[in-house]
C-alpha positions as CSV (number, residue, x, y, z in Angstrom):
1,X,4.0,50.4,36.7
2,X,2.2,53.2,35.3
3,X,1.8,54.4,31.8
4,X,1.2,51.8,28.3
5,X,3.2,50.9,25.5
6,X,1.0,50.3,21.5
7,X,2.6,47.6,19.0
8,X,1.2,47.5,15.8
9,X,1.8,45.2,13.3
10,X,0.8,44.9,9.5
11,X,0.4,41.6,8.5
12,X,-0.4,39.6,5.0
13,X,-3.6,38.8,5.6
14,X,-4.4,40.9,8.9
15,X,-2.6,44.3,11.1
16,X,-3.2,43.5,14.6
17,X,-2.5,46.2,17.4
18,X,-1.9,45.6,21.2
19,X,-1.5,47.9,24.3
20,X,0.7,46.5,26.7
21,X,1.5,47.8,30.4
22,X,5.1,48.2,31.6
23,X,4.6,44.8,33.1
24,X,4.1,42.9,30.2
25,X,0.1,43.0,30.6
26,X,-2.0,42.9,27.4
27,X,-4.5,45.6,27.7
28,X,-6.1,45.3,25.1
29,X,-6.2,44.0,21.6
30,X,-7.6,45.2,17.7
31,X,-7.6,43.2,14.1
32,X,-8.4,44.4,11.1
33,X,-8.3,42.2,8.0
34,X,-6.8,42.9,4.6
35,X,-6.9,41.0,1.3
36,X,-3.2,40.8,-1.0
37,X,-3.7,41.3,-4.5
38,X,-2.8,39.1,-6.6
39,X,-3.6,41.0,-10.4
40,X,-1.5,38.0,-12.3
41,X,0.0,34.6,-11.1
42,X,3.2,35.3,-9.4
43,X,1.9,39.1,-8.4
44,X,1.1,40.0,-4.7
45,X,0.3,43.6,-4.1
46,X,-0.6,45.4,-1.2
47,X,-2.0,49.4,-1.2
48,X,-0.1,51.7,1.1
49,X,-3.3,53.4,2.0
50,X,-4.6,50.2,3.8
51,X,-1.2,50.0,6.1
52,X,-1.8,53.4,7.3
53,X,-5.7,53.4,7.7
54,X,-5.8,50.3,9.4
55,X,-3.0,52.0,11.8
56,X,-5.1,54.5,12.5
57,X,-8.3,52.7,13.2
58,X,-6.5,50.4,15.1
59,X,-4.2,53.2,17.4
60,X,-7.8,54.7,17.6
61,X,-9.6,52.0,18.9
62,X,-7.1,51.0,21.3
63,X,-6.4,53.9,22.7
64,X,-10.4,54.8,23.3
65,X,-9.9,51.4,25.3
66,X,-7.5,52.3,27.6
67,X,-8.6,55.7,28.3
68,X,-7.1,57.3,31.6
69,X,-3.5,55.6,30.8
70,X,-0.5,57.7,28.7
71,X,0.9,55.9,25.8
72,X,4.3,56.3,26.6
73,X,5.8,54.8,23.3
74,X,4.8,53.8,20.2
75,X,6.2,49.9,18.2
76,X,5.8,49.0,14.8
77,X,6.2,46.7,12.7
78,X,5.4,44.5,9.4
79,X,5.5,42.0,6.4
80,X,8.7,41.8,4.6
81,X,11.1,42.7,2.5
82,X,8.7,44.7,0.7
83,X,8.7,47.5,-2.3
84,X,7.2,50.7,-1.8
85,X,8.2,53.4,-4.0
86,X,7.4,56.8,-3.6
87,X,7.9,60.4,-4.4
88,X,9.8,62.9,-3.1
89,X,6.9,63.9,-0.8
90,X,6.6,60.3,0.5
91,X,3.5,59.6,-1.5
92,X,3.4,56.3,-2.8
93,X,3.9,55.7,-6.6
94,X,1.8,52.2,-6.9
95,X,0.7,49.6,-4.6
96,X,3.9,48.2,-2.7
97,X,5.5,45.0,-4.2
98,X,5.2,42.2,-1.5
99,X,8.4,39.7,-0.1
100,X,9.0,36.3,-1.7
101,X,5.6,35.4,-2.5
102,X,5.9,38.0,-5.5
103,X,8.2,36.1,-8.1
104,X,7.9,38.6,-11.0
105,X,11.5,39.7,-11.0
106,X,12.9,35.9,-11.9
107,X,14.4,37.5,-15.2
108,X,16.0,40.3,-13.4
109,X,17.6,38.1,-10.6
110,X,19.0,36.0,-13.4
111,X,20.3,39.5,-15.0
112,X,22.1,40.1,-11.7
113,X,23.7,37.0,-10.8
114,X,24.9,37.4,-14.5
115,X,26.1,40.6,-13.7
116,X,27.3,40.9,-10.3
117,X,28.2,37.1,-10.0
118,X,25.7,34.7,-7.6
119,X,28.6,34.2,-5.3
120,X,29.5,37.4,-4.6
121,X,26.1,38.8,-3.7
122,X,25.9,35.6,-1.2
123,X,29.4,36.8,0.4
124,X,28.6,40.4,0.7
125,X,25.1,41.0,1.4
126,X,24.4,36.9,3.0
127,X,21.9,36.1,0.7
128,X,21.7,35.1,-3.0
129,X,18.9,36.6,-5.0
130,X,16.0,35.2,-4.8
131,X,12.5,35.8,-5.0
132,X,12.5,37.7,-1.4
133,X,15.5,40.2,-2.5
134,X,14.8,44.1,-3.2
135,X,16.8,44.7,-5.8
136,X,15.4,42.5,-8.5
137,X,12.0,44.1,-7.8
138,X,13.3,48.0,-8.4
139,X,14.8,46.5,-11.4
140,X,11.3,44.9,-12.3
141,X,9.9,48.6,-11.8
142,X,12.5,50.0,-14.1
143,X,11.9,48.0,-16.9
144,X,8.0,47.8,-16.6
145,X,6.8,51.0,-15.3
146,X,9.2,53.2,-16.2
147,X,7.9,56.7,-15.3
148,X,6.8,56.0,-11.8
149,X,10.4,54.1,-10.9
150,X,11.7,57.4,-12.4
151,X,9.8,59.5,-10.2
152,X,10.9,57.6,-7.3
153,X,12.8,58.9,-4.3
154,X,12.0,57.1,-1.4
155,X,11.8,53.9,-0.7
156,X,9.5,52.3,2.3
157,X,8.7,49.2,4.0
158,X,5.4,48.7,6.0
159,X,7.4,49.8,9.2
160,X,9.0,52.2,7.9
161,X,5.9,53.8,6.4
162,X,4.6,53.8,9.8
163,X,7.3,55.8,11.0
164,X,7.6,58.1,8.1
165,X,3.5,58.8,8.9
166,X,3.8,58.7,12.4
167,X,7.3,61.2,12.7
168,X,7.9,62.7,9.0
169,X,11.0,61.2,9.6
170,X,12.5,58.9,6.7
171,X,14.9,55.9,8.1
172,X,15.2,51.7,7.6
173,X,16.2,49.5,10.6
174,X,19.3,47.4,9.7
175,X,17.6,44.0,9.7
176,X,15.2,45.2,6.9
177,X,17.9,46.8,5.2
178,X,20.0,43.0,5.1
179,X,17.0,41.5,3.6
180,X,17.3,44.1,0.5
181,X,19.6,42.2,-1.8
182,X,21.3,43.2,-2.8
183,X,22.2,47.0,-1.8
184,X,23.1,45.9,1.8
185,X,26.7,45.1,2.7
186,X,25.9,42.9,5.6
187,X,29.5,42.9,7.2
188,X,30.0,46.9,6.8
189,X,26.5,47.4,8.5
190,X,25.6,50.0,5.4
191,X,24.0,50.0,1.8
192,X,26.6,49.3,-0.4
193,X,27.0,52.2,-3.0
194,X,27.8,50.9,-6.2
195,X,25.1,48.3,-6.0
196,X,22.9,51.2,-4.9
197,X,23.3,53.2,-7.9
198,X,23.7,51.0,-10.8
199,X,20.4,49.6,-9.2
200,X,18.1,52.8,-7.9
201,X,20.0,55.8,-8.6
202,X,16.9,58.0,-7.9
203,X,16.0,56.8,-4.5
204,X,18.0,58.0,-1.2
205,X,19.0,55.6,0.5
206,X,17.1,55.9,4.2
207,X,19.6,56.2,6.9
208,X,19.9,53.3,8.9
209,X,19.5,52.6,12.6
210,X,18.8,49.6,15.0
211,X,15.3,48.0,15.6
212,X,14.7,49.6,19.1
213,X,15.8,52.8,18.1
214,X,13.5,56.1,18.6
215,X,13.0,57.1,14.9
216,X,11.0,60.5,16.1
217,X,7.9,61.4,17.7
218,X,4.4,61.9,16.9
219,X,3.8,64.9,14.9
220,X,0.5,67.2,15.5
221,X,-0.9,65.7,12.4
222,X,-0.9,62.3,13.1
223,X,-2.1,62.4,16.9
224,X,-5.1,64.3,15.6
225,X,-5.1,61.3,12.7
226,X,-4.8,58.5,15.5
227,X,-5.4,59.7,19.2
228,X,-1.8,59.5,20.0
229,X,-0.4,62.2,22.0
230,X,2.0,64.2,20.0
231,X,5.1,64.1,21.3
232,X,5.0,60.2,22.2
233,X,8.5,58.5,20.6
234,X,7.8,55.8,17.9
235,X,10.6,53.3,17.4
236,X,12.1,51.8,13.8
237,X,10.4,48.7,14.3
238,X,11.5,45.5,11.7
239,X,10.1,43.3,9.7
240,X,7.7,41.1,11.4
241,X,9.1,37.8,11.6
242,X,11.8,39.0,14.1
243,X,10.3,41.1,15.9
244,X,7.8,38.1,16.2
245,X,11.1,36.4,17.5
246,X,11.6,39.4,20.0
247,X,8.6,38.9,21.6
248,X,9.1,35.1,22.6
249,X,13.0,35.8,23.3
250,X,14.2,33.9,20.5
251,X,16.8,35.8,19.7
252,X,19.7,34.2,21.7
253,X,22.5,32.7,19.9
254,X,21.4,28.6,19.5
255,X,17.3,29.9,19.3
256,X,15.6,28.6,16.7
257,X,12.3,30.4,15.8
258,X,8.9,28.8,14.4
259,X,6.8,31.3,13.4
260,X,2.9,29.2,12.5
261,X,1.3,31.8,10.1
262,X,-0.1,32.0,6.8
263,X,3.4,31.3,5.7
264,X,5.7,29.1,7.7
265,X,8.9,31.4,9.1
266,X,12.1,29.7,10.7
267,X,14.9,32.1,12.4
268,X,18.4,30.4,13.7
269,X,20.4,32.9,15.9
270,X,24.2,33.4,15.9
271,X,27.1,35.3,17.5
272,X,28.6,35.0,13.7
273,X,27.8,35.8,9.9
274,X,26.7,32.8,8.0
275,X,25.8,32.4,4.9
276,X,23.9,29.2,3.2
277,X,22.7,28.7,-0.5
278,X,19.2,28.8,-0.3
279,X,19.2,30.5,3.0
280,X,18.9,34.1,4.2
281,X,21.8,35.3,5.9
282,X,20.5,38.9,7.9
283,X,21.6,41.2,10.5
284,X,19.4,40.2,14.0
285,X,17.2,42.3,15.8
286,X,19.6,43.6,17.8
287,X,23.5,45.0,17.3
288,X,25.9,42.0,17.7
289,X,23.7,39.2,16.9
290,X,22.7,37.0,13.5
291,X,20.7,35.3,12.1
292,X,20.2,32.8,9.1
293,X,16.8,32.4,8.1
294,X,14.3,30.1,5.9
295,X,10.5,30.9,5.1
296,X,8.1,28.4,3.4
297,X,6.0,30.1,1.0
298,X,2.9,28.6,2.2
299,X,1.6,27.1,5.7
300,X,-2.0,28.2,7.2
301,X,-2.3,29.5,3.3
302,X,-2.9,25.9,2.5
303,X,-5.1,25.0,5.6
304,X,-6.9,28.2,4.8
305,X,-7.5,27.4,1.2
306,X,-9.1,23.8,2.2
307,X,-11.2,25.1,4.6
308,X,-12.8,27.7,1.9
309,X,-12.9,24.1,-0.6
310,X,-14.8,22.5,2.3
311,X,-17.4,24.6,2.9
312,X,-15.7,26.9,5.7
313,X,-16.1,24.6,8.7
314,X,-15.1,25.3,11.7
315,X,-11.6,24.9,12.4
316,X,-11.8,22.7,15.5
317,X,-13.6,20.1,13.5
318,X,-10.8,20.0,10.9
319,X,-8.3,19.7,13.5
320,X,-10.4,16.8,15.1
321,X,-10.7,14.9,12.3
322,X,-7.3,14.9,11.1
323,X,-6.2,14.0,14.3
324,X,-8.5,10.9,13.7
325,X,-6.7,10.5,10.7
326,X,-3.4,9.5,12.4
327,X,-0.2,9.5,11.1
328,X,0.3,9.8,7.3
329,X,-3.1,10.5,6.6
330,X,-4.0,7.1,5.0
331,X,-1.3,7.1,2.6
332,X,-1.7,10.4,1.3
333,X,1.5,13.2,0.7
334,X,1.6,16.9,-0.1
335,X,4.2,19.0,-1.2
336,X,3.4,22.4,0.1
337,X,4.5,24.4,-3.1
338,X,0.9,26.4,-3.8
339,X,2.6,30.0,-4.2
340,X,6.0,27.7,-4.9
341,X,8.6,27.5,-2.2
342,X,11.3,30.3,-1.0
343,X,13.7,28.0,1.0
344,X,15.7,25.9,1.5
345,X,15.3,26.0,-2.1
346,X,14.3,28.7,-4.5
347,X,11.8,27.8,-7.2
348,X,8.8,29.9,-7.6
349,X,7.5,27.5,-10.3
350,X,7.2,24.9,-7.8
351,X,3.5,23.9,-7.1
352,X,1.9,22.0,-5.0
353,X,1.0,18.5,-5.5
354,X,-1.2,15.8,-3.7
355,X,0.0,12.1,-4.3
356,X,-1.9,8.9,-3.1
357,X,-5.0,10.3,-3.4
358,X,-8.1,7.7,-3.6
359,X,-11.8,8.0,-3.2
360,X,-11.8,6.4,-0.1
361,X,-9.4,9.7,1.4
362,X,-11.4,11.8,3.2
363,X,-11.5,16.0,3.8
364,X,-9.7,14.9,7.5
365,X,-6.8,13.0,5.4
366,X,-6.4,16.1,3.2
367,X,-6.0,18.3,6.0
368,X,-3.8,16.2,7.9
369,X,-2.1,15.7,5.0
370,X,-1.7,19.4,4.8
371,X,-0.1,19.8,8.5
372,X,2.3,17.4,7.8
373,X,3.4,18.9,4.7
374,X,4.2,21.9,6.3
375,X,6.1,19.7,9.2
376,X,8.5,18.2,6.2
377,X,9.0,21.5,5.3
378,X,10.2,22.7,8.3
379,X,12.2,19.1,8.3
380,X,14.3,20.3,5.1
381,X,14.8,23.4,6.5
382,X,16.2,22.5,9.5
383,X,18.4,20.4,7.7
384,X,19.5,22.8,5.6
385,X,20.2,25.4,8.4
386,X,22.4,22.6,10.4
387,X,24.2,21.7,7.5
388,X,25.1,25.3,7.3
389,X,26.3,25.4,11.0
390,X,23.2,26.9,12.8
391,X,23.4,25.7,16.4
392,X,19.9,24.5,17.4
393,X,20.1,24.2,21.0
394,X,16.3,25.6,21.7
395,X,13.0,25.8,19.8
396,X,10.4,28.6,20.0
397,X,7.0,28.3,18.4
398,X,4.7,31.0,18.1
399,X,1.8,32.4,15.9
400,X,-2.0,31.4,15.4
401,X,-1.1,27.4,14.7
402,X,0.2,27.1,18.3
403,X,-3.5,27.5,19.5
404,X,-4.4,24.3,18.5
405,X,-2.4,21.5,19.8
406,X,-2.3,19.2,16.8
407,X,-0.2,21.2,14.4
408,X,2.6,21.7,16.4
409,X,2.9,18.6,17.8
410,X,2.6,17.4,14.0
411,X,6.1,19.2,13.9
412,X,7.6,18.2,16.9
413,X,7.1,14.5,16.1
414,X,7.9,15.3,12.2
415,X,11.1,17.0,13.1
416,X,11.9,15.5,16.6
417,X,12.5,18.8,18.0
418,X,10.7,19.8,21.2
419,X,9.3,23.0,21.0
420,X,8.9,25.7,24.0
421,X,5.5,27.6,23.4
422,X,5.5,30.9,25.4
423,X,3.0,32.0,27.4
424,X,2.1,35.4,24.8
425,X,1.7,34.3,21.6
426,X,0.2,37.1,20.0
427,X,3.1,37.7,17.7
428,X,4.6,40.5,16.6
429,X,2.4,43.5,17.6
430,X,3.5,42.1,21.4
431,X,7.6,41.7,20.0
432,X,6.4,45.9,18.6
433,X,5.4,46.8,22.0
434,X,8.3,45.5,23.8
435,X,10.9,47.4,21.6
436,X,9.0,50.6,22.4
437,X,8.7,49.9,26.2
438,X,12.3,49.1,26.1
439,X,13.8,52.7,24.3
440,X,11.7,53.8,27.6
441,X,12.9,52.0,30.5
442,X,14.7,48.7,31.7
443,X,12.8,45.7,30.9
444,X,13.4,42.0,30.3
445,X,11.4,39.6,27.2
446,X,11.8,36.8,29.8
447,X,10.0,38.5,32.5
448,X,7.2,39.7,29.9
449,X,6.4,36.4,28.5
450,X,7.7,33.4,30.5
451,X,7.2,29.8,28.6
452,X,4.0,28.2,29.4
453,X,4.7,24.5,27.9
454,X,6.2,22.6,25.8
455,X,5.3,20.4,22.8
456,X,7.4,17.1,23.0
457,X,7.9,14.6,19.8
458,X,5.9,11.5,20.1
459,X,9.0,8.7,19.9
460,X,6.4,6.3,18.7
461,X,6.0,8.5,15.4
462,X,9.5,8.6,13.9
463,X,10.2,5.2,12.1
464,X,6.7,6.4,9.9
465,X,7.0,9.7,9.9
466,X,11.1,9.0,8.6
467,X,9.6,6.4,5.9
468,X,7.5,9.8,4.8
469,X,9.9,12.5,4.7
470,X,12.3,10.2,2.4
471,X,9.7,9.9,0.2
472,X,8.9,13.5,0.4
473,X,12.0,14.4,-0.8
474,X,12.2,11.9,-3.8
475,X,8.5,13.4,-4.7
476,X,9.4,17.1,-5.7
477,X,13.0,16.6,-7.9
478,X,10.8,13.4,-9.6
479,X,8.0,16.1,-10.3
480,X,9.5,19.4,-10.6
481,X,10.0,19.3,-14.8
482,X,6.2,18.9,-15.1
483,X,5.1,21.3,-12.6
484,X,7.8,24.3,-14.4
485,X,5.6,23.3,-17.6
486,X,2.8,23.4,-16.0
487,X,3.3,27.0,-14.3
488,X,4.3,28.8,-17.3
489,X,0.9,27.3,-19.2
490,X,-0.4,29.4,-15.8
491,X,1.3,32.3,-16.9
492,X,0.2,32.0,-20.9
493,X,-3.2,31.4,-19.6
494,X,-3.1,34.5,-17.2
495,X,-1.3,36.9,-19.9
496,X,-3.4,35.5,-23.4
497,X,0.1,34.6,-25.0
């Protein structure tokens, strides 16, 4: 086929871009990186300038590359549920307030389960508050920065920035609007006004339409901004996760997602509403499906963080030698609770801990101590999502920690769930470009990106790898009081009180 689709998606630690062919071809590719700010412990910031600069370096770029084909449509997506406030001119008030790895509001979620009654946000909106929710955060605003929350009339995720840059046209897909605890009524399909106004009386509510859905097209000012023709339709786009989901077809009722990034991402699939404490029940990429979801606060964060420790070696030779390692990494066992944990329990106090350590352990032990942490994280999730009645008939991985073998297959025997690894794991720039080639014309995910393998649990693995996951589960409740006290000496320590 003729003609090119561009996906763009703005990540936590990266926005990557991709031009795709009507086929399914990857044209070409763009990265940019991006640091979070993190001004206090608990804080993660983003600028909104960044999001639209590295958009437009990116669209540039890529379109330069495939010079002689028309961009027929334009995907985005990004990180969240995120805060960005802004005026009534859609400039931005203050950097944008990140997802769950920003736990300031903890007072303010406890002010609203006081208020509104825990059980009742969990029945209407699917979701208990929790570090991830919207509403908490606006609250946050109110209390702490009180002019610019008063000037603000818009509200934005990185998406929807995209699309309010790209079109001038100001609108939130449903899924993202689901994930805003708690102004979304998750069985109406619509923000739930009284919630809405005791919460952000100020801001307009965006109007709300599907993932896939043409927002608007690109206005004179921003194809002179980003090489785009004007005129080319630019879809809502979601939050990335999913539409990470939509591009490796995992969106079927009885999928279950792994999403291998700098946070670890899980997304079950349902033809009903459920709802789970400690999980996210959302409205699914699409009109007619569900989904419950879980997200570690940390994965590749951690592998990241003892790589910079160690010197920055290569990756490859960290993967080698915790291979080496073998199973249970010489007696050593992490919890993975460095920026504490978002489900299937919500404690953002939790912090990560490293028990059995002697001087004999070496930096392979620590990182396949790491990768197996991660693994019994994904363990208790999945636990937690079939205890909630999340049918788990098929597992997708997909993200950077498929590329190397041993991470994944650290899950699959940790878990004992195969996983199916497609053949495009780019992520959710590729999941971008599909929506948009799809408002366009007739095509399928499954003829895009076929599976290309399939990671399948070592048997010999599970009697030591179950002896380690009961213990991981005995090690955070026996731990938990001392790491609280330890992250509020954090916060004194951070704040001079």
């Amino acid at each position: 086929m003729t003609g090119a689709v561009l996906g763009v998606d703005i990540g936590t630690s990266s926005s990557k871009g991709v031009v795709v062919d009507l086929d399914g071809r990857i044209l070409a590719t763009a990265v940019r990186s991006h640091d979070v700010s993190r001004p206090r412990p608990g804080w993660a910031e983003m600028d909104a300038a960044v999001w639209w600069d590295e958009f437009v370096s990116l669209s540039a770029e890529l379109v330069a590359a495939v010079d002689g084909l028309t961009i027929e449509a334009v995907g985005v997506s990004g990180m969240g549920p995120c805060v960005l406030i802004a005026d009534a001119d859609g400039s931005p008030l203050r950097p944008a307030i990140l997802y769950g790895i920003d736990t300031r509001a903890q007072e303010q979620i406890a002010a609203f389960d006081a208020r509104y009654g825990r059980d009742a946000v969990g029945a209407r909106c699917g979701s208990e508050l929790s570090t991830q929710a919207v509403g908490p955060k606006l609250a946050w605003l109110a209390e702490h920065e009180h002019d610019r929350a008063a000037a603000a009339r818009l509200l934005f995720m990185p998406a929807s920035w995209l699309g309010w840059n790209l079109t001038g046209n100001y609108a939130l897909d449903h899924h993202s609007a689901s994930q805003s605890v708690p102004l979304y009524d998750r069985t109406a399909q619509a923000w739930y006004e009284p919630w809405w106004q005791d919460i952000a009386p100020g801001i307009v509510p965006p109007p709300l339409v599907w993932p896939g859905d043409v927002v608007g097209r690109v206005t004179d000012a921003a194809s002179a901004a980003t090489g785009l023709p004007a005129g080319v339709p630019v879809i809502a786009g979601t939050i990335d996760a999913w539409t990470e989901a939509v591009s490796v077809n995992a969106q079927n009722p009885g999928d279950l997602m792994l999403m291998y990034g700098t946070t670890m991402f899980l997304i079950g699939t349902t033809t009903t509403p459920l709802t789970a404490p400690g999980l996210w029940g959302t409205a699914g990429a699409f009109s007619g499906v569900h989904n419950l979801a879980g997200g570690m606060a940390t994965s590749g964060a951690i592998t990241s963080w003892l790589r910079e420790l160690f010197g920055s070696p290569g990756y490859e030779d960290l993967l080698d030698e915790a291979s080496r390692s073998g199973v249970g990494a010489h007696g050593l066992l992490m919890l993975p609770y460095f920026a504490g944990e978002r489900t299937p329990f919500a404690d953002p106090d939790a912090r990560g801990l490293i028990a059995g350590l002697t001087i004999e352990h070496t930096r392979g032990d620590l990182y396949r101590a790491a990768l197996e942490a991660t693994a019994m994280g994904v363990r208790h999730n999945v636990a937690a999502f079939r205890d909630a009645g999340v049918p788990i008939e098929r597992v997708v991985a997909v993200g950077g920690g498929t590329k190397g073998a041993l991470w994944a297959q650290v899950v699959s025997d940790v878990t004992g769930l195969a996983q199916e690894v497609p053949s495009v794991t780019i992520g959710a720039s590729y999941g971008a470009a599909y929506l948009a080639a799809r408002s366009q014309v007739a095509v399928e995910i499954e003829d895009w990106n076929p599976i290309a393998s399939v990671v399948v649990p070592d048997q010999g693995t599970a009697d030591a790898y179950d002896r380690l996951y009961a213990l991981y589960r005995e090690l955070y409740p026996a731990t938990a009081e001392v790491s609280h006290r330890l992250a509020a000496m954090q916060r004194e320590a951070a704040t001079g009180a």
